[in-house]
C-alpha positions as CSV (number, residue, x, y, z in Angstrom):
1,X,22.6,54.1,69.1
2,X,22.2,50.7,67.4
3,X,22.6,47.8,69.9
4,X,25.9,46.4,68.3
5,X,27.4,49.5,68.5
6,X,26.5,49.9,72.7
7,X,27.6,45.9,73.3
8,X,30.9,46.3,71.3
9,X,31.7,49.7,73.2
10,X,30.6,47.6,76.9
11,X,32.9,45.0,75.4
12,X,35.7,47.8,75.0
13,X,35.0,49.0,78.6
14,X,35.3,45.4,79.6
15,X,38.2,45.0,78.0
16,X,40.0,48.1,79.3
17,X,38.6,47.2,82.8
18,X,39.9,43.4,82.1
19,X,44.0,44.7,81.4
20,X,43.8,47.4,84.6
21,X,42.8,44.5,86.6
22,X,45.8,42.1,85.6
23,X,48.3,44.9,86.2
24,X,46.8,45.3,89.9
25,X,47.9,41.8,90.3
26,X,51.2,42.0,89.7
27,X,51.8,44.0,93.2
28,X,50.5,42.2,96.2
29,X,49.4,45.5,97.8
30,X,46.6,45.5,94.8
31,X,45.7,42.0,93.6
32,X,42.6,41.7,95.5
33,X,41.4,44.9,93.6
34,X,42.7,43.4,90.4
35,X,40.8,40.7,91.3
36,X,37.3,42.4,92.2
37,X,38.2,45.1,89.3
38,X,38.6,42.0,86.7
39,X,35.2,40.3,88.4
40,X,33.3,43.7,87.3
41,X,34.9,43.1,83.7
42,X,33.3,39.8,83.3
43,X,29.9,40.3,84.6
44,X,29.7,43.8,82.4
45,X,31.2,41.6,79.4
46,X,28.1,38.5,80.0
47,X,25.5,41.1,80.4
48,X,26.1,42.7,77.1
49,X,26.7,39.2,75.9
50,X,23.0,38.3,76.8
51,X,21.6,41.8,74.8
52,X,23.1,40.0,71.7
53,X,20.6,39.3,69.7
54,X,22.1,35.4,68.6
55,X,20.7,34.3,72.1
56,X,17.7,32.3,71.2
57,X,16.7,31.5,74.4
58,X,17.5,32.6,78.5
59,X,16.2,29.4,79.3
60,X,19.0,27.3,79.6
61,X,21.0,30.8,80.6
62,X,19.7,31.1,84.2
63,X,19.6,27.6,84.7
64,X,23.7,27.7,84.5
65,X,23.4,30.6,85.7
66,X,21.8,29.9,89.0
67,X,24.1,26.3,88.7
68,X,27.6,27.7,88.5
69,X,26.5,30.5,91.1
70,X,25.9,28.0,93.6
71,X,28.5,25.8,92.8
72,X,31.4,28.6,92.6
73,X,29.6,29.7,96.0
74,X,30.0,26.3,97.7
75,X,33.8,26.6,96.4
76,X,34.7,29.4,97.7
77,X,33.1,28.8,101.2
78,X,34.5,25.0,101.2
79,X,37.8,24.7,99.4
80,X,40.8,25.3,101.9
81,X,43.8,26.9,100.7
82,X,45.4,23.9,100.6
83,X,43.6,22.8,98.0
84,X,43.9,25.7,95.9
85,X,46.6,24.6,93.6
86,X,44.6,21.6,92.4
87,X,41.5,23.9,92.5
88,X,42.9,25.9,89.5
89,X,44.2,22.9,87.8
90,X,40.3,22.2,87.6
91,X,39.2,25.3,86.7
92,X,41.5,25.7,84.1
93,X,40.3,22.3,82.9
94,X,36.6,23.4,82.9
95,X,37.7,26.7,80.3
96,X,39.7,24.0,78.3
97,X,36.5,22.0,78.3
98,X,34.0,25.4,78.0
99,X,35.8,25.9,74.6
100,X,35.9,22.7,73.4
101,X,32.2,22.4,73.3
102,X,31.8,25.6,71.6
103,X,33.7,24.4,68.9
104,X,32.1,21.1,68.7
105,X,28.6,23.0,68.7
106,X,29.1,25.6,65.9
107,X,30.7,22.7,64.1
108,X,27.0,20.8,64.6
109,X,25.6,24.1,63.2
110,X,27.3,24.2,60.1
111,X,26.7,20.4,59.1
112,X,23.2,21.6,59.9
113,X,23.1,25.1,58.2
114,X,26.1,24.4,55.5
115,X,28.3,27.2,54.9
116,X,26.1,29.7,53.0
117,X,23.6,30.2,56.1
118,X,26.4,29.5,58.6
119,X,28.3,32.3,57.3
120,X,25.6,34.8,57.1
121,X,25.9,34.9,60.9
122,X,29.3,35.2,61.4
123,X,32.0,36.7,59.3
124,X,34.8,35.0,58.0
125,X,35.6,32.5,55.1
126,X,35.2,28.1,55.1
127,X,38.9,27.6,55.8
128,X,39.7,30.6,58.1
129,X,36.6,29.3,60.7
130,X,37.2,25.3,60.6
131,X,40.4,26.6,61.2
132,X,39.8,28.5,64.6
133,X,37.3,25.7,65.2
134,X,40.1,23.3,64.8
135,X,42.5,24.7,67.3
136,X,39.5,25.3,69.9
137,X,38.7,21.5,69.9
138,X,42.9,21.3,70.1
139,X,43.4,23.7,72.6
140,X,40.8,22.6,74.8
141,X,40.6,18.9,74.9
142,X,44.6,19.2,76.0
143,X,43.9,21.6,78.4
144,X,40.6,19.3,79.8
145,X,42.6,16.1,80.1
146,X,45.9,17.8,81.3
147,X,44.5,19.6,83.8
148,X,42.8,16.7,85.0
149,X,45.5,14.7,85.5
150,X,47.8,17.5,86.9
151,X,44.6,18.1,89.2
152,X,45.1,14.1,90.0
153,X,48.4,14.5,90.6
154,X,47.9,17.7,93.1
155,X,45.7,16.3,94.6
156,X,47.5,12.7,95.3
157,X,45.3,10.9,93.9
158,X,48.5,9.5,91.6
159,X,51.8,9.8,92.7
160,X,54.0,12.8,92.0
161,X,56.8,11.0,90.4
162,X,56.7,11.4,86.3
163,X,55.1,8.7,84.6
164,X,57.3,7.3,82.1
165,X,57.0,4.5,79.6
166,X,59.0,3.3,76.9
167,X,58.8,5.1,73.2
168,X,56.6,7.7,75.1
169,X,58.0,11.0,73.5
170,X,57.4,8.7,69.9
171,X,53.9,8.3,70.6
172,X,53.3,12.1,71.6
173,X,55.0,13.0,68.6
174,X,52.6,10.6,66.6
175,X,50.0,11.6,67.8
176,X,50.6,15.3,66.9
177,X,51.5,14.8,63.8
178,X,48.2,12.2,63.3
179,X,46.6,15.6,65.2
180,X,48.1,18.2,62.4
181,X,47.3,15.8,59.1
182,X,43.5,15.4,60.1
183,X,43.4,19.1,61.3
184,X,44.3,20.6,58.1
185,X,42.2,18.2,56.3
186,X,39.5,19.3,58.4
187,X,40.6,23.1,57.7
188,X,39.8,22.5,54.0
189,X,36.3,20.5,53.9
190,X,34.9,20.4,56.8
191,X,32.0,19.3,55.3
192,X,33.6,16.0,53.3
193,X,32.9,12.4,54.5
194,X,36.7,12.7,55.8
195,X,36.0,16.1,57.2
196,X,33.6,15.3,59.6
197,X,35.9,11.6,60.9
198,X,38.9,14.3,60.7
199,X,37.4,16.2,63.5
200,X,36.8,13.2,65.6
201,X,40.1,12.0,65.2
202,X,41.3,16.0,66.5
203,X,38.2,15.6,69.1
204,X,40.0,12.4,70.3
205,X,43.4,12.9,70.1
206,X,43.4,16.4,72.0
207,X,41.7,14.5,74.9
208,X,44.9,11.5,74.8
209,X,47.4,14.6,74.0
210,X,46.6,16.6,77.6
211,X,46.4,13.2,79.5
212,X,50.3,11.9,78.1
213,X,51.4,15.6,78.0
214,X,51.4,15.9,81.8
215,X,52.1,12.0,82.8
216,X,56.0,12.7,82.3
217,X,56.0,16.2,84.2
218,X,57.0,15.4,88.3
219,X,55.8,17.3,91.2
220,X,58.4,19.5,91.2
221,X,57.0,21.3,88.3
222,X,53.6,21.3,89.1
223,X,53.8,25.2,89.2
224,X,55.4,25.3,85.5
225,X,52.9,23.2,84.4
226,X,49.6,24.7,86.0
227,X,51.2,28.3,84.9
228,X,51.2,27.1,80.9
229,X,47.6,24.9,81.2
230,X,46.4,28.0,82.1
231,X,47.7,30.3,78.9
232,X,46.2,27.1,77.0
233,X,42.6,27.6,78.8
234,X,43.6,31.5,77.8
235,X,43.8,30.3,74.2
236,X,41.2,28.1,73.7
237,X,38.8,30.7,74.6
238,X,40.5,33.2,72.2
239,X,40.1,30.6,69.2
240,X,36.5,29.9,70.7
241,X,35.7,34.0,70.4
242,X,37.0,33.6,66.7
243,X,34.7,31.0,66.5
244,X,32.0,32.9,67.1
245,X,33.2,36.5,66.6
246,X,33.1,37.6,70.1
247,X,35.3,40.5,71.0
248,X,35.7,40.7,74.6
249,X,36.2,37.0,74.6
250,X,39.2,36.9,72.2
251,X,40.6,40.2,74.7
252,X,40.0,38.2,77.3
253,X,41.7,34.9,76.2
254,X,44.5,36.7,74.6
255,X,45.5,38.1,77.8
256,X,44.8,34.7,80.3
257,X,46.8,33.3,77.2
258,X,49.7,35.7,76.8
259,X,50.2,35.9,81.0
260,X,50.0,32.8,81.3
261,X,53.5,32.3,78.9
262,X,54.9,35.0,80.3
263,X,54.4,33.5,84.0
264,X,55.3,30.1,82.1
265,X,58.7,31.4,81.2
266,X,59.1,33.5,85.0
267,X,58.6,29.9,86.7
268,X,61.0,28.1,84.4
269,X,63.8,30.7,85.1
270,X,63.4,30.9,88.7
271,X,64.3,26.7,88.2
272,X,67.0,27.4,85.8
273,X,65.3,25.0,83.1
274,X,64.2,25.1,79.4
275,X,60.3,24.8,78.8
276,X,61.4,21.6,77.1
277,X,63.3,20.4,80.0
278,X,60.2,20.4,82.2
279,X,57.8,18.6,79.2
280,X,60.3,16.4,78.4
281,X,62.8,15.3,80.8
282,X,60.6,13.7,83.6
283,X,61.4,15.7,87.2
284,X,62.3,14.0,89.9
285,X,62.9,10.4,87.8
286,X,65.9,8.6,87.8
287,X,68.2,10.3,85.8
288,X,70.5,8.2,83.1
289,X,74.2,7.7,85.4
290,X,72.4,8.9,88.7
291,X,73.8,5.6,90.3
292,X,76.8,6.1,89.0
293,X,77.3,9.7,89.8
294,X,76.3,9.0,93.5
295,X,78.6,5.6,93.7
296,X,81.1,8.2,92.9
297,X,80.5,10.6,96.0
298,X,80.0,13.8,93.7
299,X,77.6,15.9,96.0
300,X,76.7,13.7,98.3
301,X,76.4,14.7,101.7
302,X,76.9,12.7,104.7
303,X,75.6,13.4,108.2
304,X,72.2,12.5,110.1
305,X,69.2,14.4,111.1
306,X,69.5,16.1,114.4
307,X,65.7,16.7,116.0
308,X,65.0,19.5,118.3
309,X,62.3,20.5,120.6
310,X,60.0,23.1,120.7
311,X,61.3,24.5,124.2
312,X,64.8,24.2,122.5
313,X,63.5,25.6,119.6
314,X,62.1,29.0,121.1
315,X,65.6,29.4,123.2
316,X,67.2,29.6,119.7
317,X,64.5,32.3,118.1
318,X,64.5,34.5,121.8
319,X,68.0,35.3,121.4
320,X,67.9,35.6,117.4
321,X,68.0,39.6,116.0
322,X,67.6,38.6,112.4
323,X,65.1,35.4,111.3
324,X,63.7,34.7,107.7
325,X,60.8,32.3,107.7
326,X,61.2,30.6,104.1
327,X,57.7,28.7,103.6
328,X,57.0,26.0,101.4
329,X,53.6,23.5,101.1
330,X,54.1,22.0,104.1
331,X,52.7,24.9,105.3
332,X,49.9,24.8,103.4
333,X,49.1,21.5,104.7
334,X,49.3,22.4,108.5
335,X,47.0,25.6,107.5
336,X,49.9,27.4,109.5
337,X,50.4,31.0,108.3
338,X,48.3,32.0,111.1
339,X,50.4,30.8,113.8
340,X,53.5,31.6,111.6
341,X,52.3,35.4,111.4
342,X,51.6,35.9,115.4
343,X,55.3,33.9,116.2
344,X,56.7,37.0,114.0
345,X,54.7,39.5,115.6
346,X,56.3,38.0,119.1
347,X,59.6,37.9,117.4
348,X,59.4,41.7,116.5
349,X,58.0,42.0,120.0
350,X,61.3,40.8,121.2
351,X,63.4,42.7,119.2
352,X,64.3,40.9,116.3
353,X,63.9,41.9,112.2
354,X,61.6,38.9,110.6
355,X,61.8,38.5,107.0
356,X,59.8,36.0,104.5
357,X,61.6,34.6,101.8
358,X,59.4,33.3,98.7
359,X,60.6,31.5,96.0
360,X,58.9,31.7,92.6
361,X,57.9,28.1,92.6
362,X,57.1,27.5,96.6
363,X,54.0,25.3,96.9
364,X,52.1,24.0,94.0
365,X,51.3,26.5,92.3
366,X,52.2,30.3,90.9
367,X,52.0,32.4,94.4
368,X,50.8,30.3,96.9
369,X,52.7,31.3,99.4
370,X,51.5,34.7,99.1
371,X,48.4,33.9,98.8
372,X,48.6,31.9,102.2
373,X,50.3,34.9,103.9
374,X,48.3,37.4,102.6
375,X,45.6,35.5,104.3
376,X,47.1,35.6,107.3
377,X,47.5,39.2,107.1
378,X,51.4,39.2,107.0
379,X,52.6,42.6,106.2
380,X,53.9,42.8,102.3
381,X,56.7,44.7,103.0
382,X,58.4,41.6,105.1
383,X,58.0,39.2,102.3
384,X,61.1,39.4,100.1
385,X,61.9,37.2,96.9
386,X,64.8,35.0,96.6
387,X,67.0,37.1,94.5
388,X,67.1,39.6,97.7
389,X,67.5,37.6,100.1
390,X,70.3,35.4,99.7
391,X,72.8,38.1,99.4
392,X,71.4,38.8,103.1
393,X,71.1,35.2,104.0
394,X,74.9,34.9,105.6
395,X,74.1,37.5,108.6
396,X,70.4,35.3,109.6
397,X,70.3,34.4,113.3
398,X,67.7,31.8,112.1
399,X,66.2,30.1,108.9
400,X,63.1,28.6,109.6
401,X,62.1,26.1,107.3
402,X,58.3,25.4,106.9
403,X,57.8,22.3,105.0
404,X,59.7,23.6,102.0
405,X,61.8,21.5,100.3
406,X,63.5,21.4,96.9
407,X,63.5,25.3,97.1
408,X,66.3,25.2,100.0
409,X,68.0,21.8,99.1
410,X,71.8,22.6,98.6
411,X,72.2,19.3,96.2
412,X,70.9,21.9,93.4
413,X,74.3,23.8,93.5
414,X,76.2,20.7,94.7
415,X,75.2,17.5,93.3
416,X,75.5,17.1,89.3
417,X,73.6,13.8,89.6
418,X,70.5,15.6,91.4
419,X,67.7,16.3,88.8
420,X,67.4,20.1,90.4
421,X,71.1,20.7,89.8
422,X,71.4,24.4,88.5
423,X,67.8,25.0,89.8
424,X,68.6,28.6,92.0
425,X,67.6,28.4,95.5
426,X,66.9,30.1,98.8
427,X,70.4,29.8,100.8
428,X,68.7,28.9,103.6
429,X,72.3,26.7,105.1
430,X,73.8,30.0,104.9
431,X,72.1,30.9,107.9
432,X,74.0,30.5,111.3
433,X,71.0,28.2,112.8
434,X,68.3,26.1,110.7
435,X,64.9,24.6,112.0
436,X,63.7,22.5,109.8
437,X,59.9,21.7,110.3
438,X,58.6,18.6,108.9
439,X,56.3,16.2,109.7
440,X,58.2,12.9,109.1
441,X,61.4,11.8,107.7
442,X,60.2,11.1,103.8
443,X,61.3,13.1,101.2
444,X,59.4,15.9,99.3
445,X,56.1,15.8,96.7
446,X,58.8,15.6,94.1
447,X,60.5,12.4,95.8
448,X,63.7,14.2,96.3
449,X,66.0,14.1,99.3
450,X,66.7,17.4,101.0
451,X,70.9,17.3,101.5
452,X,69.8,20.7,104.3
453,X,68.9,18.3,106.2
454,X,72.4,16.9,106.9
455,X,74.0,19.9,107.7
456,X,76.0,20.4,111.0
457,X,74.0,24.1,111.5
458,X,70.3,22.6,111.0
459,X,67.5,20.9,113.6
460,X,64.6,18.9,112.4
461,X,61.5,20.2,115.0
462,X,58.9,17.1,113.8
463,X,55.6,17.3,113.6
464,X,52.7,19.3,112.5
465,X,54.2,22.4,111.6
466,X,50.9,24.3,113.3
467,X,51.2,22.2,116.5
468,X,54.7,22.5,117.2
469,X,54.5,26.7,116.1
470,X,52.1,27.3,118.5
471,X,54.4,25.3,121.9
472,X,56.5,27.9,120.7
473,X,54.2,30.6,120.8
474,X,53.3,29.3,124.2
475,X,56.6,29.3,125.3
476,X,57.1,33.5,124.3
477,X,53.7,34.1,125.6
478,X,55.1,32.6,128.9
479,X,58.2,34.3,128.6
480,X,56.2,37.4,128.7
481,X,53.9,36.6,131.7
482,X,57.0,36.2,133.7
């Protein structure tokens, strides 16, 4: 069998493996298998990759190889889970980057080669590949920068408020069309004077595009936005496997790519919002007539925040029959699934049904709370979406609250002046008693103020959502020495 014939059918194997593993990660039950199944995919897919016979030299090859081992390694051993949302934003910036330089280098080859040798190697016509090579330099230099500054933003490095200056959405739309003129110029003589200061004028302006295409976006759609820089990193390594006629890797980026939308468009219907109303509109800014709206009373809640003690706090859950824990980043933060997952043990314990309500876009990125809970080995049957649980929400006991906040904040349904209004929640003030953990009095990552808050039915129990969980595990595991 000739060798292009075994890599192309380890690249179909690959690929098979690669679309079984992404449907095991649409069911919690199987995602770590997905995950190890899709692992397998990728190293079968590099080893053929290295049997090619364009690899002039392993050289360089083990040295990344035995780099990125070792740094992935140190990643996986060091990065909490509370940093995971802005580790993806970063790794999604390094594929965005990855493609980008293939691009850039074939494009070196062929000023160096010219098209007749370049062309040898690789089939295809002038136009079709300084096409594809084109929108890998696009693709990726706005996915690089973007992700970078959404990986800013996560991190809180920069505020999480959108960034919003005058004549903005002009410039952007400058830019791009400054960004389509050089790119079809580019397309059609690469090899022209103009076709070589065309690409750096693409080069350049991808890299502004991804930094002003994310400055405008608020924390409150962080998960949108690292959902759709992720189909672009998806994308930019499908145009890079045009580039340089690599199967597996088109396969590969067409699914990241395609997923990506389709979880893109999930997260902007579990907020009730247009992909064009999170790019554009600026989440959690002041809205044009807020002031006004607000002057006017429409929505606005009045009341004040009514603490509660842990002991207090525990007398409320002992006597409960139904509880839903509803979870959000502040969670994260206090690394408290672990002491969230033994209190519902000792709630079952005592004879009450515990429930987990997710929302789509909980935390700060797609699935962090289940990923958090999974950690903590909480049972996947007891964690239900939104959509289920609010019809059940009336006849909770108790909704705890940990550190969630726009995803349980009644101005969404009430107040036509809030920037969430319409966004669908979790109905957590339907529930006969609210705790409310928090650590301070501020106001969410995406600057909003939670009207919950204000209710007659809810208690605030401040502090360190860990801290204060566990004096109330104290207090059952009292109750039960007694």
């Amino acid at each position: 069998m000739k060798p292009e014939i075994l890599i192309n059918l380890v690249y179909i194997v690959a690929s098979v493996l690669f679309i079984l593993g992404l449907k095991m990660l649409g069911r919690q039950a199987t995602a770590r298998r997905g995950n190890a199944l899709s692992a397998v995919a990728m190293l079968l897919a590099t080893v053929a990759t290295l049997f090619d016979h364009n690899v002039v030299s392993y050289t360089w090859i083990i040295v990344g190889l035995v780099v990125g081992t070792v740094i992935g390694v140190v990643c996986a051993r060091i990065v909490k889970m509370t940093s995971m949302p802005e580790m993806v934003a970063l790794l999604n910036g390094f594929g965005g980057l990855a493609s980008l330089l293939v691009g850039w280098a074939e494009y070196g080859k062929i000023r160096a080669f010219g098209w007749e040798r370049y062309l040898g190697e690789f089939a295809g016509t002038p136009v079709f590949t300084a096409s594809v090579i084109f929108l890998t330099v696009l693709i990726g230099g706005i996915t690089f920068t973007g992700s970078i500054y959404a990986f800013a933003k996560l991190a809180e490095w920069l505020p999480g408020r959108p960034s919003v200056f005058r004549g903005q959405h002009l410039a952007n739309g400058a830019l791009v069309i400054l960004v389509l003129v050089a790119g079809v110029g580019f397309s059609f003589d690469a090899l022209a004077p103009l076709g070589g200061l065309a690409f750096w004028v693409v080069l350049l302006a991808s890299l502004v595009l991804g930094w002003t295409f994310v400055m405008p976006i608020g924390g409150g759609d962080m998960p949108v936005v690292i959902s759709l820089l992720n189909s672009l990193s998806g994308l930019a390594a499908c145009a890079a496997g045009f580039v340089i006629a690599n199967n597996v890797l088109i396969v590969a980026g067409c699914l990241v790519g395609t997923s990506g939308v389709i979880l893109t468009a999930i997260m902007c219907k579990a907020m009730n919002r247009s992909l064009a109303g999170v790019l554009f509109s600026g989440f959690g800014a002041a809205a044009p007539g807020a002031a006004t709206a607000s002057a006017a009373g429409e929505g606005e809640m009045q009341g004040e925040l009514k603490p509660i003690s842990a002991e207090d706090t525990f007398s409320v859950l002992e006597a409960a029959r139904q509880v839903v824990f509803i979870p959000g980043y502040g969670m994260a933060v206090a690394q408290a699934q672990h002491v969230v997952r033994e209190l519902a043990e000792m709630l079952e314990s005592n004879g009450a049904e515990v429930r987990f309500a997710i929302h789509p876009v909980a935390g700060r990125m797609p699935g962090h709370m289940n990923v958090l809970l999974a950690e903590a080995n909480v049972p996947y049957e007891q964690l239900v979406e939104m959509d289920a649980i609010n019809p059940l929400m009336a006849s909770m006991d108790v909704a705890v609250v940990i550190g969630a906040n726009d995803v349980v904040n009644p101005a969404a349904a009430r107040d036509r002046a809030s920037p969430i209004y319409g966004m669908p929640i979790i109905n957590a003030h339907e529930a006969r008693t609210v705790i409310c953990l928090k650590r301070g009095k501020g106001a969410g990552f995406s600057g909003l103020e939670n009207q919950l808050f204000l209710l007659p039915n809810t208690r605030m129990l401040y502090g360190d959502a860990k801290g204060t969980l566990q004096s109330v595990v104290a207090e059952f595991k009292a109750l039960a020495a007694s």
